[in-house]
Structure formats: C-alpha cells, structure tokens
C-alpha positions in Angstrom: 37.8 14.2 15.5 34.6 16.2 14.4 33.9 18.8 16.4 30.2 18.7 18.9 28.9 21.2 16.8 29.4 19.6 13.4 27.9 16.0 14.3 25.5 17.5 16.1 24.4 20.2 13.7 24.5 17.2 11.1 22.3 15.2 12.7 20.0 18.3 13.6 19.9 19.0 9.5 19.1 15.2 9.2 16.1 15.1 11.5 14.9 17.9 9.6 15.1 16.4 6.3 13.6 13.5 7.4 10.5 15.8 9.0 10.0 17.4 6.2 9.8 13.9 3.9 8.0 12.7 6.7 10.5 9.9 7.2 9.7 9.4 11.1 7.2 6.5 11.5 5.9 3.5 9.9 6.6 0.2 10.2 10.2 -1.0 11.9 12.7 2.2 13.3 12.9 5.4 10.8 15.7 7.0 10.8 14.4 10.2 12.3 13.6 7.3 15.5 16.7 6.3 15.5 18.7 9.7 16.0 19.1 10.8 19.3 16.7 13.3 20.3 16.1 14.5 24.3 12.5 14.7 25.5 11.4 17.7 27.7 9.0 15.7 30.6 7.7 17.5 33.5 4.0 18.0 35.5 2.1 21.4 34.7 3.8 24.5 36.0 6.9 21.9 36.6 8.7 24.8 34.5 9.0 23.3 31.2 8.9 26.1 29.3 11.0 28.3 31.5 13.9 25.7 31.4 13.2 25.3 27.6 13.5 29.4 27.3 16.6 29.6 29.4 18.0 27.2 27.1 17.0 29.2 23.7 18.0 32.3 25.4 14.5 33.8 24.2 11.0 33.9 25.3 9.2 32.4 22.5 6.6 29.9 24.3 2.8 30.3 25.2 2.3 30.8 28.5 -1.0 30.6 31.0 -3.1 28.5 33.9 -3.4 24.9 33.4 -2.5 23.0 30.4 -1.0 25.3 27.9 1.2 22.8 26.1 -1.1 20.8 24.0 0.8 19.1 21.2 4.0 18.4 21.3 6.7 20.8 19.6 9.8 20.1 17.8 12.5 21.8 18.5 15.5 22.3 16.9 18.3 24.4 17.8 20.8 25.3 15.0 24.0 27.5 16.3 24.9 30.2 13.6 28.5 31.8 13.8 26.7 34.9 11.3 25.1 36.9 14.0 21.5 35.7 12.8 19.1 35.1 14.9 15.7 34.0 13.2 13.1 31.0 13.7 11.1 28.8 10.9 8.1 26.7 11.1 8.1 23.3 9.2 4.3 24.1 8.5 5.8 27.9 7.1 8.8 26.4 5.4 9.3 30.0 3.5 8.5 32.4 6.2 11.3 33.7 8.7 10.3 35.0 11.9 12.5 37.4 13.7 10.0 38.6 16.2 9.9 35.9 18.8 6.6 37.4 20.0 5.3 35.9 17.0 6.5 32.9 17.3 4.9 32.3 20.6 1.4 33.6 18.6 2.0 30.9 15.6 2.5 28.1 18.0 -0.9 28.9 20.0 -2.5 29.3 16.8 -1.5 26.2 15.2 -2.1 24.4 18.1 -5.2 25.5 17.6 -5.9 25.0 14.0 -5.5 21.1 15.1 -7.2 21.1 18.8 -9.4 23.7 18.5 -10.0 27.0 20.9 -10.3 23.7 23.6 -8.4 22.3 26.1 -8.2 19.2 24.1 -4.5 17.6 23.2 -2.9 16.3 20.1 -0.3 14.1 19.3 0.1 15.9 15.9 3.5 17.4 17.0 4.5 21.0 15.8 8.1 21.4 14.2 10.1 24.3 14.8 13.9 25.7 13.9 15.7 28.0 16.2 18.4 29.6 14.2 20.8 31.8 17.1 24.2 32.4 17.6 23.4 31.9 21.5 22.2 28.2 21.5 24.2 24.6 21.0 23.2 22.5 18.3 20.2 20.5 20.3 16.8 18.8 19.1 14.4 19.2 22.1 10.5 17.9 22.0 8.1 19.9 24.5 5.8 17.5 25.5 2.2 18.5 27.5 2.9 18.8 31.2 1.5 15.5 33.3 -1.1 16.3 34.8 -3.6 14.1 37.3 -6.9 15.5 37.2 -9.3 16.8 34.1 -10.3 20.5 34.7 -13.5 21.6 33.1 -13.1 21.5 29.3 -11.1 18.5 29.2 -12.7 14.5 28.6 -11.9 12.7 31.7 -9.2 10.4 29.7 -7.3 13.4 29.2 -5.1 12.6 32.2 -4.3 8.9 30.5 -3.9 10.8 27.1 -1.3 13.0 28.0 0.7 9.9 30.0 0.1 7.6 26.8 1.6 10.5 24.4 4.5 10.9 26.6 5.5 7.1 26.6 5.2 7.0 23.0 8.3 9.3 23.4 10.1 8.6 25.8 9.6 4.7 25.6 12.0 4.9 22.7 15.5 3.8 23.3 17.0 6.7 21.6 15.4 9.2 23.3 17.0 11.2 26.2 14.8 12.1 28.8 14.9 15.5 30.5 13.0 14.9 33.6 11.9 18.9 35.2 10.7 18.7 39.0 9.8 22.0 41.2 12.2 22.1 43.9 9.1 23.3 46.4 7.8 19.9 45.7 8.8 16.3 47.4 10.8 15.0 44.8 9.4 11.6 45.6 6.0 12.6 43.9 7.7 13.9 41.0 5.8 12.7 38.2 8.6 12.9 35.5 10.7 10.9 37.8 7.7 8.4 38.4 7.7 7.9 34.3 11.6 8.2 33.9 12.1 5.2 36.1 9.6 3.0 34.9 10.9 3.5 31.2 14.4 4.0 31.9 15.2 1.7 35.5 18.8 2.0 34.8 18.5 6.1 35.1 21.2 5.9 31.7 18.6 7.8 29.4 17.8 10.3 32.5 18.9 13.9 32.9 17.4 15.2 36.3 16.4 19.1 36.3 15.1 20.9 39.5 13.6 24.4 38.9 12.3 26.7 41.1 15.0 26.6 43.8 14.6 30.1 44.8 11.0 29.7 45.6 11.6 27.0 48.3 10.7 27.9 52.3 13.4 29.5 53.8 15.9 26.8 56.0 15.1 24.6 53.3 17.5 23.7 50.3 17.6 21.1 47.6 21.4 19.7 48.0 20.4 16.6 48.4 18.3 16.0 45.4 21.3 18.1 43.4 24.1 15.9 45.0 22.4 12.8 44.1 21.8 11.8 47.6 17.8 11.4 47.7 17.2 9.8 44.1 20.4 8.7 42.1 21.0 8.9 38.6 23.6 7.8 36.3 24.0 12.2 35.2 24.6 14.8 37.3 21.7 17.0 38.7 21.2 20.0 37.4 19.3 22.9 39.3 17.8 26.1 37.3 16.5 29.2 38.7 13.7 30.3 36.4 12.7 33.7 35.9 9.9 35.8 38.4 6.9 36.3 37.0 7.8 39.9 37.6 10.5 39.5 35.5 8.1 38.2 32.5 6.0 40.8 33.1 8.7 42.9 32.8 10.3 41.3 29.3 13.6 41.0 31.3 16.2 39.7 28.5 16.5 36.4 28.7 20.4 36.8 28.0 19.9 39.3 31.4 18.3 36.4 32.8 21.0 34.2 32.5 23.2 36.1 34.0 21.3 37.0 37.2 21.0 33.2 37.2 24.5 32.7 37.6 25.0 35.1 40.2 22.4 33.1 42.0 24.1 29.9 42.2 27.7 31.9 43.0 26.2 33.6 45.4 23.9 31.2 47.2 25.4 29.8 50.7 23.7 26.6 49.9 24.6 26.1 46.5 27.8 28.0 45.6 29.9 24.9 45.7 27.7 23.1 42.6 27.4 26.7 40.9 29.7 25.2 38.2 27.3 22.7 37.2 24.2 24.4 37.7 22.0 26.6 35.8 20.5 26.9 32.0 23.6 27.4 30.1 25.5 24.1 31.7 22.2 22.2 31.3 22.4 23.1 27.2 26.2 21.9 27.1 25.8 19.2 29.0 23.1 17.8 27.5 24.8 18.4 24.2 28.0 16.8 25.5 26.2 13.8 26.3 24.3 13.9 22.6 27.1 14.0 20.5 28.5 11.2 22.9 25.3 9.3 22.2 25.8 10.1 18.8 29.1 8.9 18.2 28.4 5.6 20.0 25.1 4.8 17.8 27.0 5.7 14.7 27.6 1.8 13.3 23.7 1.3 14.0 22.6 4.2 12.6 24.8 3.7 9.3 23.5 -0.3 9.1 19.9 1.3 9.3 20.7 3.7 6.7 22.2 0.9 4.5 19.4 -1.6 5.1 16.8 1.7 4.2 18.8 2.1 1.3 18.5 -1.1 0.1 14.8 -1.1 0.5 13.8 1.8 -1.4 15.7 0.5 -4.4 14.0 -2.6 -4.2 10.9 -0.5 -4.0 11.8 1.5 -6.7 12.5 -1.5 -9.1 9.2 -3.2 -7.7 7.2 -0.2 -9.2 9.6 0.7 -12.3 12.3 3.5 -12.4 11.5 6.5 -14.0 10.8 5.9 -18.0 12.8 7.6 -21.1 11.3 10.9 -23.2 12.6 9.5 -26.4 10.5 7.5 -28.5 12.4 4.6 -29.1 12.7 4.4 -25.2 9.3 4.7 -24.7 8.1 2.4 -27.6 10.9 -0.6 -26.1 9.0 0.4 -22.8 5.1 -0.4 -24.2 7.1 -3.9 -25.8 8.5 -5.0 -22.4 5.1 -4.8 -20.6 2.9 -6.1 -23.0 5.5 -9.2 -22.9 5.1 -9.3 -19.2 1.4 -9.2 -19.5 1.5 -11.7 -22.4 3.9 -14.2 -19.7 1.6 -14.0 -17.2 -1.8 -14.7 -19.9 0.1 -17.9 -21.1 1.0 -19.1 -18.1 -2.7 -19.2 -17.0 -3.5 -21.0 -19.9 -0.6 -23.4 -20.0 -1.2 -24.1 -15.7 1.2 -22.0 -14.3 -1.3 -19.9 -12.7 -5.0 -21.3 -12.0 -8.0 -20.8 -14.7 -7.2 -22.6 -17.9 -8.7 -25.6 -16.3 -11.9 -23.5 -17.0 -11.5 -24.6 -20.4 -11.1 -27.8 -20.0 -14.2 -27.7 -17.8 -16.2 -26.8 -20.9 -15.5 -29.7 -22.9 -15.6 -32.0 -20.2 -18.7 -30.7 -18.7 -20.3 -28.4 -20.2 -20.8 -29.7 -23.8 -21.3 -33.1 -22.8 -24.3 -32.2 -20.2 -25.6 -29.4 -23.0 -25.6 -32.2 -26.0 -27.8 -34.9 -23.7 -30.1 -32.2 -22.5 -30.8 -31.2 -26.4 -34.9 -32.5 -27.3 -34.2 -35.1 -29.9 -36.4 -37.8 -28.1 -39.3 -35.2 -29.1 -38.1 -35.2 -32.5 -37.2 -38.9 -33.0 -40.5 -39.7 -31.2 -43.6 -42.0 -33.1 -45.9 -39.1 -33.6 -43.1 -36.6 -35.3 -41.3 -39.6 -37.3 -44.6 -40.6 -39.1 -45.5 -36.6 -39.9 -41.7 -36.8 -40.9 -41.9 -39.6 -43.2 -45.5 -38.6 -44.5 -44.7 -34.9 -45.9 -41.1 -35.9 -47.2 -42.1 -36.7 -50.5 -44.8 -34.6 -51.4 -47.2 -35.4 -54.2 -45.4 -38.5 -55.3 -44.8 -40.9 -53.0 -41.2 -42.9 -52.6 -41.2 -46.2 -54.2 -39.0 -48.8 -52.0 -37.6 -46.4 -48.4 -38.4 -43.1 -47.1 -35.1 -41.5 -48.1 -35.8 -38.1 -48.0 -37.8 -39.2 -44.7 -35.0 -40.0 -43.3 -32.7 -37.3 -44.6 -35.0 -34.4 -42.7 -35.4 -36.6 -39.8 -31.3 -36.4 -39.9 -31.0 -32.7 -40.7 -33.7 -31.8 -38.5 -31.6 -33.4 -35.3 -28.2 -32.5 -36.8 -29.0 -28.8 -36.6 -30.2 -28.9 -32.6 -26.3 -29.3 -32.4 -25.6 -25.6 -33.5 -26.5 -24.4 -30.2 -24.2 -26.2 -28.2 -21.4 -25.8 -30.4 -22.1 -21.6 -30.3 -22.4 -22.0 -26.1 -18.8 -23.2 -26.2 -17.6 -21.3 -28.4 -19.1 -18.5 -26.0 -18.1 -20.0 -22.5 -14.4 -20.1 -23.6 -14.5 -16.2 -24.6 -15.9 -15.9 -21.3 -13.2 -18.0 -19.6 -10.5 -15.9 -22.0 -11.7 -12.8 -21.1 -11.6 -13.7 -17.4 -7.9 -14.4 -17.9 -7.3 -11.3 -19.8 -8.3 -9.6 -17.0 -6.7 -11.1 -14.3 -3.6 -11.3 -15.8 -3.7 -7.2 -16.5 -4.2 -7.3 -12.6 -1.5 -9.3 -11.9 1.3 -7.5 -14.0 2.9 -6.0 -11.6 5.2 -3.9 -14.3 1.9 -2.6 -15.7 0.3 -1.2 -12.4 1.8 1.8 -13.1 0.6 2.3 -16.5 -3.4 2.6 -16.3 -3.7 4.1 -19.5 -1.2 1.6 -21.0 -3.2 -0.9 -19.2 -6.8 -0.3 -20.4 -5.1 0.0 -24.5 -4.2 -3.5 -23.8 -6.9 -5.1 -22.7 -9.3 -3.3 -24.9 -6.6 -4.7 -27.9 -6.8 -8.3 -26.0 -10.3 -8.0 -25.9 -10.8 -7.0 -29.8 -8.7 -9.7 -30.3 -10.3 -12.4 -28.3 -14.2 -11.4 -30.7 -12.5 -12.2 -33.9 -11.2 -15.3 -32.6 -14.5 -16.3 -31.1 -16.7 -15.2 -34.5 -13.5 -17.3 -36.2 -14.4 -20.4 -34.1 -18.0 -19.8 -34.0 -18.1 -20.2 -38.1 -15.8 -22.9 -38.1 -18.4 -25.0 -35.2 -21.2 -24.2 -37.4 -19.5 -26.0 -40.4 -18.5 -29.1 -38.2 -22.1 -29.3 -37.5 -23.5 -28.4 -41.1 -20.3 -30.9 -42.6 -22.2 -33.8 -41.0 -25.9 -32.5 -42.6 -24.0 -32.1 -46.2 -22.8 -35.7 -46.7 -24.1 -38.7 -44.6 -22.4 -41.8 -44.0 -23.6 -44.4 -46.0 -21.5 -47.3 -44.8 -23.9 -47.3 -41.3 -26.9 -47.1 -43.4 -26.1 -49.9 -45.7 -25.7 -51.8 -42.3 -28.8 -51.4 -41.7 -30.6 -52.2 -44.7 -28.7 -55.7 -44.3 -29.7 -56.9 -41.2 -33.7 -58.5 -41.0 -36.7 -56.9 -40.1 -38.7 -58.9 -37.4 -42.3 -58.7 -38.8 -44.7 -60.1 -36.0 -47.2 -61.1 -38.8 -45.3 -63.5 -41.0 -43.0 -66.0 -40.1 -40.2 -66.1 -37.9 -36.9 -64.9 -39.8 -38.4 -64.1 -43.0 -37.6 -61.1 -44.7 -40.5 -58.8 -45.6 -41.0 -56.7 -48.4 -41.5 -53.2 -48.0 -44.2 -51.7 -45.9 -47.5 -50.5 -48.1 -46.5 -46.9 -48.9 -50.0 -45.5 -46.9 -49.7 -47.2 -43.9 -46.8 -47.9 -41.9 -46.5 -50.1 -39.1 -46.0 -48.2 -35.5 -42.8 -50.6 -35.8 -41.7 -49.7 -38.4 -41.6 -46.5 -37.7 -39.8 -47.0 -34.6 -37.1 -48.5 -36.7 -36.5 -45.3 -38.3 -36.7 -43.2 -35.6 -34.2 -45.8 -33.8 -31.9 -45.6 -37.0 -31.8 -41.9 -37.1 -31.2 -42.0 -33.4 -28.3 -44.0 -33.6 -26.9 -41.9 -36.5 -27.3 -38.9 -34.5 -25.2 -40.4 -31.7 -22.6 -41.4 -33.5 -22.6 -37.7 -35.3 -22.9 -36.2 -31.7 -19.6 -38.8 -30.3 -17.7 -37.2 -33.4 -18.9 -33.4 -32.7 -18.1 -34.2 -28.9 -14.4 -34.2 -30.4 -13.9 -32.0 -33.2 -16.0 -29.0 -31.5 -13.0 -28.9 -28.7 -10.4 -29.4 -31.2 -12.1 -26.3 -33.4 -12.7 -23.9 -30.1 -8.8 -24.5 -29.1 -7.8 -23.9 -32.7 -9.4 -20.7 -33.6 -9.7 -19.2 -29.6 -7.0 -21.1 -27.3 -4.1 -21.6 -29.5 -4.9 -17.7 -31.6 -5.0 -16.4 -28.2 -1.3 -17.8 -27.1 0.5 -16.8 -30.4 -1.0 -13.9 -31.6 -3.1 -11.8 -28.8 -1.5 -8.5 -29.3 0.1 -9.3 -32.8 -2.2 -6.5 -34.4 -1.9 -4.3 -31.2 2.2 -4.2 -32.0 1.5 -3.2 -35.2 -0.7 0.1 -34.3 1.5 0.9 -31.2 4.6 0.7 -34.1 2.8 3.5 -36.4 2.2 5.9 -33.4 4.2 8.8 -33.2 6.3 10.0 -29.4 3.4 11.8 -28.3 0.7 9.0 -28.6 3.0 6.8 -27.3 3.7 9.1 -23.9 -0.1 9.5 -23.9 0.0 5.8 -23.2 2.2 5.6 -20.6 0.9 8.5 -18.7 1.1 7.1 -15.1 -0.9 6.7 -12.1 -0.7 10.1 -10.1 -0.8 8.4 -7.1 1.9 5.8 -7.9 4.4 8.7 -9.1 3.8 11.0 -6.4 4.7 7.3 -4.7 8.2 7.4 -6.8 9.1 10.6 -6.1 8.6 10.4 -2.3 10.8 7.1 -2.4 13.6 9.1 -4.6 13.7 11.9 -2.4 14.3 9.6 0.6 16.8 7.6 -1.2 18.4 10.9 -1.9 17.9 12.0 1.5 19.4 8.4 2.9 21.9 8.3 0.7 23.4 12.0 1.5 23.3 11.2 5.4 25.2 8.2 5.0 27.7 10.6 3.1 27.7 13.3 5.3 27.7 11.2 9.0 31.0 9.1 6.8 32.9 12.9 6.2 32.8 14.2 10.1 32.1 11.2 12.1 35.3 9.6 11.9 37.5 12.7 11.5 
C-alpha cells in the first residue's frame, strides 16, 4: 500500500499543477473539482483562523474586528522530511517567504489589490503553499466567516454574498466540509452546521470542530456536542482550545501552543476522557486519515475523468492542428495540405455540397433573362428611328431595290445593346465566386490557424478569379460581336419570299418596291418588325451561349485551376518565406500550448496516481 503521505502529497502536487494551468473550472468537473479538498466554514470570530493556525503550527493569517477573511485562500500543506520550513504564493511563484509575518502582510495586501482597502469580498480565491516539516499533507480553503448583518462599509447583499460563495464550495460533492462552532455559543444556531446540513443531510462530507471551550461559563461544558449526543454526525467531534489573545499578543509559539493545548484536554475534569481525540494536531491527522481514505475510494473516478480529459484535448489538439515542422519540405507539404482543404470546401460550394453555387445558376436564370427584356430596343426598332435609320444608310446614293445597309445598322445598332448584359454576368458571377472564396477561407477549419497563410490565399484566389473574369468578359463580347460580323441569311431570304399586303392595290398582289423617297409608315414597320424578330432570335441564342462562355472561362477555370499559379510561387519560395506564411494566430498558439501543458499535466497524474495508488 502507498503510504498517507505519498497519495496525499500527490494529489496536493496535482491541485497545484492544475492551479497554476488554471485547470479548475469550466464547463463539466475539472480535475482540480474532482480531487478531494476540505473547506474551512465557520461564522466570524467562530475561530477559523485560530483552528487553521493550530493546524500549520504557525501564525501566518490576518487578524482583526469583523470580517477579515475576504477572498477565499488556498491552502496547501506539503510535509518536508529536510527541516525546511518556507511558504510560496501562486501569484509569487519565485519568491520564498520564510518570515511568516510576511506572509500574513502579502495575504492582506493581495486581498486588497482585488477588493480594495474595503470591506467588500471576492470570490477570486488566493493560493498559497505551506512547505513545513510540522504539518500533514492537507489542501484547506479559508472561506469568509458567515456573517448575518452588513456593518458600515459593506453593500447590504454582502450577507447573501458571502453564503452564495460558500455554497459554491462546499456544494461540491468532493469537498469535505470543516464546520467551526464557538463552544460559548448554542450549537443549534451554529451557522456552519445550519449550511453543513442543508448541503450534506447525510452528515458523510461533515467534520464537526468546537473551539473556544475554555472560554465557556463555569458549570458549563461541551460533552455533549463532543460525544455526539446534541447533533450527530457520521465523524467524530473534535474540540480545540484556541490560543488567548494574550498569548497572540505575546507571539507564544504556536508549537508551545500545542502543547499547552494538550495539557488542557489531559487535564480538564470534563474532557480528559476524549483528550485522545481532541485538539489541533488530531484534527490535522484525522482529517488527513479520512482524505487519503477519500482519495483512495475516488481513485477509479478520478482516473476515468483523467482518461476522458485526455481524450478531449487530443481531439482538441487535432481539431486546431499539431504543432507544424521547421524544415522546409515539412512546411511546404503543410501550405499543400491546406490549400487542398480550402480548394475541397470551394468545390464543394460550387458542385452543391455546401449552399451558394445556386447563385450562379440564379444569374442565368434570372438575371440575364430579366436584364435582356428590360434592354430599349422598342425605342430603337420604333417608326420614327427606323425611317432616320433607313434614310441616312446610304448616303449620297440611294439603294436601288432594299435598304440593306438600312437594315444592317438597324441590326448592329440592337446587337450591340447586348454587350451590357453579357459584361453584368460576367460581373455577377465574380461577385458570386468571390463570395465563395471567402466563405470557404472561413470555413477551413485547418486554415484558422494560419491568418497569414490565409489572406496569401485568398489574395491568389482572388488574382485568379480577375483573369478569369477579363477571360470571360472578352469571350461574351465576341459571342455578341460574332452575331454583328455575319448575319443569317436563310431568315432573311424567308422574308423576302413571303407577300407584302399593300392596302392600295389588290388583294394578294405582289408590289414592286416602295419609291426610294417615300416610304410607307407600313413599310417601315415591316423592317422594324423583321429586325425585331432577328434580334430575338440572336438574343434566344445569346441567352445560351453567354452561360455556356461565363461557366467556361469563370466556373469551370475556377474548379481546376484556382491556385494552380499560386503552387507554382509558393514552390520557388525559400524556408523562410514559407515560415513567414504560416506564422500563426497568437491567440490560437498561446491556445495549443495551454492544451499541451494540460495534456502533459493529465497525462503525468494519470502516471503518477497508477505508481502509488495501488502499491
């Protein structure tokens, strides 16, 4: 079996570790939480600190009227077998204090860095390490006495504060409670009793502690509260004689104190028969009996937490990426593997494995169509701008059977209002691509962790994405200039084969061409009607081959060759560029290296509770 001193003194080193990490809170049970601790509850001037002194065997705690205690303290107790005797401050990691005088001084003082030079309390608790070859291996936290009035100073919630503060303590099922009551006071009223039972019914968590037994009236005595007979618990009562405040005045050793407490209890009429389990120094063993009991029974729980802790930082750790190579070839595979992941999650926006490619879609379904029917070629096709048309096409010499060339700027002149819709396409799909760019940088979780990394990228994506949009944006303005360089001539040939009404002549005849000065108003609504239904067959084949070009040059250049020029500048960078680029987010490493040192710390507590628990 492991010796008391070893478990304990382990799991005394383990708390500390985990203060110092700041492994004790967050969400579900930290393993500082679930390491037995015993919490020091008692009313003001109950005798907290007295009991707490006899117990360290040195007078090392602030002392005065009314609330004193105003944030709880920490306190760990290591045993030494070297003679030393020293104390530390987790706030003053590097800083030994041999002079216990001034460790009373540093805990008013950084009690009041924190509260102020008030009477105001603080949950923030203070940690300090007892290192003494007259103490057990023990963690005790000091909490501020109860109290039931606010004294001038204090806000009138004070008296809930301190309660609330204390349940958040003692509430926990691995906490031992160490209830101090005056012995000159009905033990009924007690009010760590009062919050022991309510928290701990059973009375299994309770250790009962009466002080001040050699300040009660004479003929009266305390046997019954000692012997269990006026309030039972499941531990033995435990009296303590604190020392006079002559004594304090005096400095009176507190080693010399403990001795002149025993003589108390083996001399005392009333109390000599329970002198063997009364006093300071049987308090400290027993309660460290009963800890290393509590210890050993919580063992399998407290391994399974471990484990389950363990397996969550890992997962953590691979969630934000494990610490990355110094090499170069390390470092360039590194850039590779998360421009692929960002390049997965791009396509699969595109391709509908994530939302926003619709958008696309949404352009030429929406977009062009409503831009092409809102274009103005009813002005341009209309009676007035047909005959000016048809009038100034041939200059000086007048055509001789149709107005070609009439009809060939009447054409060109409505072909060319297509240019802008074909450009806003062209443009709304860079938008949508760009969109997606983005979002999928966001959404990479493997590059979260690179913002320099991530900004080269999507400045490369977005490089990329212009030349594919200038690409398409030429190749839409040929489509559209295609259909102005070389007409169809079948449809026009159509319609110089089917008749002409003429409302003058008779019905079915064919008439001969119009006099050359003056056109009909009919007959120039049959051009403007031709070159209308020219245009909307040109603007039913654009309505297809616009798409087809934007998805060419933008869509499909965009899912096989987005960072193809980006590889080929990351592959001509030398190891310090390419560190440059994966220089980390502060905040996310400082992140890592918390999470390592815990799995370190987890890990090493596992180890050490496997080599003495079960020996």
């Amino acid at each position: 079996m492991a010796t008391m001193t070893s478990l304990i003194g382990l799991i005394n080193k383990i708390q500390r570790a985990c203060t110092v990490l700041g492994d004790h809170g967050g969400e579900g049970l930290s393993l500082w939480e679930a390491l037995p601790t015993v919490a020091v509850v008692g009313g003001q001037s109950s005798g907290k600190s007295s009991v707490l002194e006899s117990v360290v065997g040195r007078d090392f705690l602030p002392r005065g009227s009314g609330i004193v205690t105003r944030r709880p303290l920490v306190l760990q107790l290591h045993k030494t077998d070297n003679g030393q005797e020293y104390a530390e401050f987790l706030h003053l990691p590097r800083k030994k204090f041999t002079d216990f005088a001034s460790v009373r001084k540093e805990i008013a003082d950084e009690t009041d860095r924190i509260t102020g030079k008030t009477k105001q309390i603080s949950n923030i608790p203070i940690h300090l390490s007892i290192y003494s070859p007259n103490v057990v291996n023990l963690t005790l936290i000091d909490l501020p006495g109860l109290t039931k009035v606010a004294v001038e100073g204090q806000q009138e919630s004070i008296v809930q504060d301190i309660e609330n503060m204390v349940r958040s303590y003692v509430e926990k099922p691995n906490c031992i409670i160490l209830a101090i009551s005056p012995a000159n006071q009905d033990i009924a009223t007690s009010d760590a009793i009062k919050i022991a039972r309510e928290v701990d019914p059973s009375g299994e968590r309770t250790f009962g502690v009466v002080t001040k037994l050699d300040l009660m009236d004479k003929g009266t005595n305390a046997v019954d509260v000692l012997e269990g007979r006026q309030y039972r618990l499941q531990h033995p009562w435990v009296g303590i004689v604190n020392r006079s405040q002559a004594d304090i005045n005096k400095n009176v050793d507190m080693i010399a104190a403990r001795r002149k407490e025993r003589e108390y209890f083996e001399t005392s009429p009333e109390y000599g028969h329970l002198a063997h389990k009364m006093g300071s120094e049987y308090l400290a063993k027993l309660l460290s009996q009963h800890l290393e009991q509590v210890i050993r029974q919580k063992i399998p729980s407290i391994i399974a937490l471990i484990n389950k802790t363990i397996d969550e930082l890992n997962a953590e750790l691979d969630r934000i990426g494990r610490p990355i190579a110094v090499d170069a070839g390390a470092q360039l595979y590194t850039i590779l593997e998360m421009c692929r992941a960002f390049d997965k999650v791009f396509k699969e926006h595109l391709d509908g494995g994530r939302p926003g490619g619709d958008r696309i879609y949404g352009v030429f379904d929406h977009q062009l169509p409503a831009a092409l029917k809102k274009l103005p070629l009813d002005r341009h096709l209309s009676l007035k701008n047909v005959q000016r048309v048809v009038n100034e096409a041939d200059g000086y010499q007048p055509h001789l059977i149709a107005p070609e060339q009439g009809y060939r700027r009447l054409i060109d002149g409505s072909i060319s209002y297509f240019k802008g819709p074909a450009e806003a396409s062209v443009d709304a799909v860079h938008f949508v691509l760009k969109e997606l760019v983005r979002k999928s940088i966001a959404e990479t979780e493997e590059l979260k962790r690179f913002p320099t990394l991530s900004n080269d990228i999507a400045t490369a994506a977005n490089e990329a994405l212009e030349r594919f949009r200038e690409e398409s944006r030429k190749t839409v303005i040929r489509l559209v200039d295609m259909e102005s360089s070389y007409l169809t001539v079948e449809f026009f040939r159509k319609i110089s084969l089917e008749p002409e009404k003429n409302p003058n002549g008779p019905p079915n005849s064919k008439s001969g061409p119009p006099n050359i000065d003056n056109y009909s108003d009919n007959h120039l609504r049959k051009i403007g009607s031709n070159v209308s239904s020219y245009i909307n067959m040109v603007c039913d084949t654009l309505k297809n081959t616009i798409p087809k070009a934007v998805v060419y040059c933008q869509v499909r250049e965009a899912k096989r060759s987005l960072l193809n020029h980006f590889y080929v500048l990351v592959g001509k960078k030398e190891k310090e560029k390419l560190g440059a680029m994966l220089d980390e987010d502060p905040a996310l490493m400082e992140k890592r290296t918390q999470i390592a040192k815990r799995l370190e710390l987890y890990k090493q507590a596992r180890d050490d509770i496997d080599s003495v628990a079960w020996k």
